[in-house]
Backbone bond lengths (Angstrom), bond angles and torsions (degrees), N, CA, C in turn:
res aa  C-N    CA-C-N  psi(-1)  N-CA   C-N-CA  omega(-1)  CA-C   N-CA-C  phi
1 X - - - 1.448 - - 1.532 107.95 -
2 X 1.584 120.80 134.36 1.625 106.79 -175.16 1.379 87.69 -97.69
3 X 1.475 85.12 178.57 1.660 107.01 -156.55 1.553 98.57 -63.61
4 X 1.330 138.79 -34.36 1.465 143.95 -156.46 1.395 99.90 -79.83
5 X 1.588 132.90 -18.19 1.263 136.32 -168.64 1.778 103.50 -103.66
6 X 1.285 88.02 -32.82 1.808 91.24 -178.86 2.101 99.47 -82.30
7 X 1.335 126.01 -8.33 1.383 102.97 -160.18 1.723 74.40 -109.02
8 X 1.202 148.04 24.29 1.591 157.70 -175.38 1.338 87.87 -85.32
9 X 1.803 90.53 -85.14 1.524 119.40 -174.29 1.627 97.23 -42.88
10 X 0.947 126.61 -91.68 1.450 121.67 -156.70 1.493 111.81 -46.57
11 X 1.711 124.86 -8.27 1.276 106.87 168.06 1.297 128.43 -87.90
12 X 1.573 95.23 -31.94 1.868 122.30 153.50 1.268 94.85 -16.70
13 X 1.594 102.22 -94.18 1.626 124.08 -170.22 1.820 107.88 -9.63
14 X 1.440 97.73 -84.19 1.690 132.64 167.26 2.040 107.06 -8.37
15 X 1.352 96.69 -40.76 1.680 101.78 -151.04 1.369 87.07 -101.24
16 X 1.454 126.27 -31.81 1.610 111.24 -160.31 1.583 103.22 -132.63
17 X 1.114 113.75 -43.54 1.472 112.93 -166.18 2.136 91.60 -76.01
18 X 1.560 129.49 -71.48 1.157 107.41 -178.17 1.695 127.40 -60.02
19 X 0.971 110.52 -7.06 1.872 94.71 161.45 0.973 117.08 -137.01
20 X 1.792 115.91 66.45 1.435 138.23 101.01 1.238 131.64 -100.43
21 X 1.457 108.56 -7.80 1.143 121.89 151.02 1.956 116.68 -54.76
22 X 1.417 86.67 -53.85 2.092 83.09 -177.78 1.322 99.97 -90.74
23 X 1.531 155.38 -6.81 1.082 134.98 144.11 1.707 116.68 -53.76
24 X 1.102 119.73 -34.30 1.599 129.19 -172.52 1.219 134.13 -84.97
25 X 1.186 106.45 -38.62 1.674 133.37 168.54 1.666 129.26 -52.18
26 X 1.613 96.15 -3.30 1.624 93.26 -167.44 1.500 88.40 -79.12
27 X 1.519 100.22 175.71 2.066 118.28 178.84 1.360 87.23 -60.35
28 X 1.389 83.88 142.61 1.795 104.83 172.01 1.443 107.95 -73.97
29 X 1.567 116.53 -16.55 1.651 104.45 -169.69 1.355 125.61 -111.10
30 X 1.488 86.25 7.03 1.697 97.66 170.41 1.398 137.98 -75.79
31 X 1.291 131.37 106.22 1.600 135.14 -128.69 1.614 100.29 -82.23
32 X 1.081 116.82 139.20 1.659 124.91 -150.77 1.744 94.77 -128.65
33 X 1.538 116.76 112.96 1.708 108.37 -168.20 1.456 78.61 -105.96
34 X 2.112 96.01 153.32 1.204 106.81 174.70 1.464 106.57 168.18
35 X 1.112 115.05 141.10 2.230 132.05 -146.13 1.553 90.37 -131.84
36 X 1.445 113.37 158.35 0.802 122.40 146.17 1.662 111.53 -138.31
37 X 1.019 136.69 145.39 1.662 141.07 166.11 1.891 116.46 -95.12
38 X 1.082 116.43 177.20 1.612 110.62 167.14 1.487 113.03 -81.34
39 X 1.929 105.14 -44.81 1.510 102.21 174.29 1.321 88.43 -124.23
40 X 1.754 93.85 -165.70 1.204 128.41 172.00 1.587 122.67 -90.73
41 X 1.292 107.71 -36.47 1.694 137.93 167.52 1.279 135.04 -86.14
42 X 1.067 140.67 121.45 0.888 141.71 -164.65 2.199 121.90 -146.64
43 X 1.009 104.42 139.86 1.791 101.81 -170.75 1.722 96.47 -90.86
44 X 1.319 111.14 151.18 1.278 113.68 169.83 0.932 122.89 -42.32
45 X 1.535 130.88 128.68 1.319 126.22 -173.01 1.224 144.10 70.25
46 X 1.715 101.83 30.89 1.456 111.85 -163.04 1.626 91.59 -113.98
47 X 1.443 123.46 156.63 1.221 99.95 -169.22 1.937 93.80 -111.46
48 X 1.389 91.15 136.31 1.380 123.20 -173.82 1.646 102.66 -77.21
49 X 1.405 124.25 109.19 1.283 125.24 166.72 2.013 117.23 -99.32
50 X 1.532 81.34 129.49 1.950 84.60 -161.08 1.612 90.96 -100.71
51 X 1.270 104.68 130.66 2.132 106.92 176.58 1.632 76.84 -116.31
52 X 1.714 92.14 131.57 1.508 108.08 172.42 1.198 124.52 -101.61
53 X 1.242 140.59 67.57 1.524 165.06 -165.47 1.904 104.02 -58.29
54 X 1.455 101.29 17.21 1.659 91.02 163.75 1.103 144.80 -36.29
55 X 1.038 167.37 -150.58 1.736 161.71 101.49 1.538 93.93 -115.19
56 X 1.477 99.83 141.63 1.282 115.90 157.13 1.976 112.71 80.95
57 X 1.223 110.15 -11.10 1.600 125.50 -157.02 1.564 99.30 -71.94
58 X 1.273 122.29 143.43 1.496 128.06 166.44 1.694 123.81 -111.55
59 X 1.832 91.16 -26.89 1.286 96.63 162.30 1.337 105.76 -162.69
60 X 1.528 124.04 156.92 1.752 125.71 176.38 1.187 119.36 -136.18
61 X 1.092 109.89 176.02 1.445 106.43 -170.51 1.800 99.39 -141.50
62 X 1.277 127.02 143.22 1.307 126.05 -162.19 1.958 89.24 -124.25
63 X 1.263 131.90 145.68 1.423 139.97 160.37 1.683 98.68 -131.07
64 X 1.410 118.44 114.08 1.263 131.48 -172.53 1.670 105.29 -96.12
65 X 1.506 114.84 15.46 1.409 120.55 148.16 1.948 97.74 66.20
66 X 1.794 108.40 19.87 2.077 108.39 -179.84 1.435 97.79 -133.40
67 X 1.657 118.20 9.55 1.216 124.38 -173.03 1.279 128.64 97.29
68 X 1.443 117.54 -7.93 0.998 132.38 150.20 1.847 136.29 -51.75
69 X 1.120 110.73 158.21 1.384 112.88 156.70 1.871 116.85 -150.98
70 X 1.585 103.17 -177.99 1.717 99.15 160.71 1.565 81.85 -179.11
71 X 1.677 100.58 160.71 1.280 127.47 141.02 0.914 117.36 -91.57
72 X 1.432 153.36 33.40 1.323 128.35 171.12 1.266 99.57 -74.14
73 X 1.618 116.59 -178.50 1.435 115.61 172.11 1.682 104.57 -91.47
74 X 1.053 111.68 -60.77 1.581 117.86 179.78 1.462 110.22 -93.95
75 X 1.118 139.25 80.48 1.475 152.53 -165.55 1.415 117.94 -86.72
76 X 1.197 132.73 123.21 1.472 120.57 168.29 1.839 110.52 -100.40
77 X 1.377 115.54 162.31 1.040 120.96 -168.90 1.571 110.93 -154.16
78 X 1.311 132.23 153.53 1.316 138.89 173.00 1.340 100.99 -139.09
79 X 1.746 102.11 130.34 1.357 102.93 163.14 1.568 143.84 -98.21
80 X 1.655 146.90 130.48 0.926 131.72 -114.61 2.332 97.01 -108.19
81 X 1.362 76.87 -3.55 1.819 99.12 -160.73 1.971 104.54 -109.49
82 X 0.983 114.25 150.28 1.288 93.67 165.32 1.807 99.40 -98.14
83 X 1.123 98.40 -176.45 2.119 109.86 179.60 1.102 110.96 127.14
84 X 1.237 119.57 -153.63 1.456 125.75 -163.32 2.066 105.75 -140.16
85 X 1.074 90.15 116.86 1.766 104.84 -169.92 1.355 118.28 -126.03
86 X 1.313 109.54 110.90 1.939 134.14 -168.27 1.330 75.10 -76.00
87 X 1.763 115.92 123.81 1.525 123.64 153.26 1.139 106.35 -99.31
88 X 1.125 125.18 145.63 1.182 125.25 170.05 1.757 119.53 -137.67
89 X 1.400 105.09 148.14 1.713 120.86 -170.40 1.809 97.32 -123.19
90 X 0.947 73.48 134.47 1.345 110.22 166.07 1.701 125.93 -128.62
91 X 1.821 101.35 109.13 1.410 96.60 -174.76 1.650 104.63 -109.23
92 X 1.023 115.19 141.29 1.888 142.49 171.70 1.461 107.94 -91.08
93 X 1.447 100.72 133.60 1.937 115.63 -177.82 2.004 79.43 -166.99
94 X 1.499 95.33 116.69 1.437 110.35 161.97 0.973 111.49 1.84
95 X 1.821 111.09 71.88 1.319 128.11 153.29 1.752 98.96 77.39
96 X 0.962 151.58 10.98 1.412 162.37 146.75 1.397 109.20 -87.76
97 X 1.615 105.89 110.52 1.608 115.69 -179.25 1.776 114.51 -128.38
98 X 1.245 98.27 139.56 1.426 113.78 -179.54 1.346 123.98 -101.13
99 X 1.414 152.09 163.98 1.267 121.73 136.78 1.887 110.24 -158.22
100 X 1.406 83.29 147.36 1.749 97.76 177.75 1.057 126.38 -105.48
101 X 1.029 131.38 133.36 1.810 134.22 -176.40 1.818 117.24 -132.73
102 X 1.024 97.20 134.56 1.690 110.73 -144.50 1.591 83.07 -128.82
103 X 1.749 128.91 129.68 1.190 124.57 124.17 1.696 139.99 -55.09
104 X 1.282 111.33 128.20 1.616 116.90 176.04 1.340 87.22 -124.51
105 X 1.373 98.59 123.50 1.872 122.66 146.46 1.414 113.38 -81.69
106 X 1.435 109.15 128.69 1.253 131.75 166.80 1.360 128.53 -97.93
107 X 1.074 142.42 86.58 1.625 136.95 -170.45 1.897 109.46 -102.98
108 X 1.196 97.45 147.74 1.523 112.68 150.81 1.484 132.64 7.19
């Protein structure tokens, strides 16, 4: 292989193979918090369904930022106010904690 074909390959390598390597490589048992909703928006009183897309979680805790709380894992919620409310999750794995916080708009 001449040298111009091997410094290709090794840049190849460089661009794709090492960073999925450092995206991939972290401990497998380290608990990773993370929600998803359908939207972002929502009208007063609509009920908000939370899918909890954790890794690794044994238990969580959700603060929907209206005074509320829950552990459920997948929680639904309606809000009673319109505005704008940072929810936030918090997932638990033997003393290893994560947490995600997501804006929901509330309107009218």
């Amino acid at each position: 292989m001449n040298k111009t074909k091997l410094f290709l390959l090794l840049a190849l390598c460089s661009l794709f193979v090492m960073p999925s390597c450092i995206i991939n490589c972290e401990d497998d048992d380290d608990v990773s918090a993370f929600f998803t909703t359908d939207y972002n928006e929502y009208a007063v009183g609509e009920t908000v369904y939370f899918d909890n897309r954790s890794h690794h979680a044994d238990n969580c805790w959700w603060d929907f930022d209206d005074g509320y709380t829950s552990d459920r894992y997948n929680p639904e919620h309606y809000f009673s106010e319109p505005g704008t409310y940072l929810v936030r999750l918090k997932a638990y794995n033997d003393g290893d904690v994560d947490e995600y916080t997501k804006k929901i708009y509330i309107h009218k």
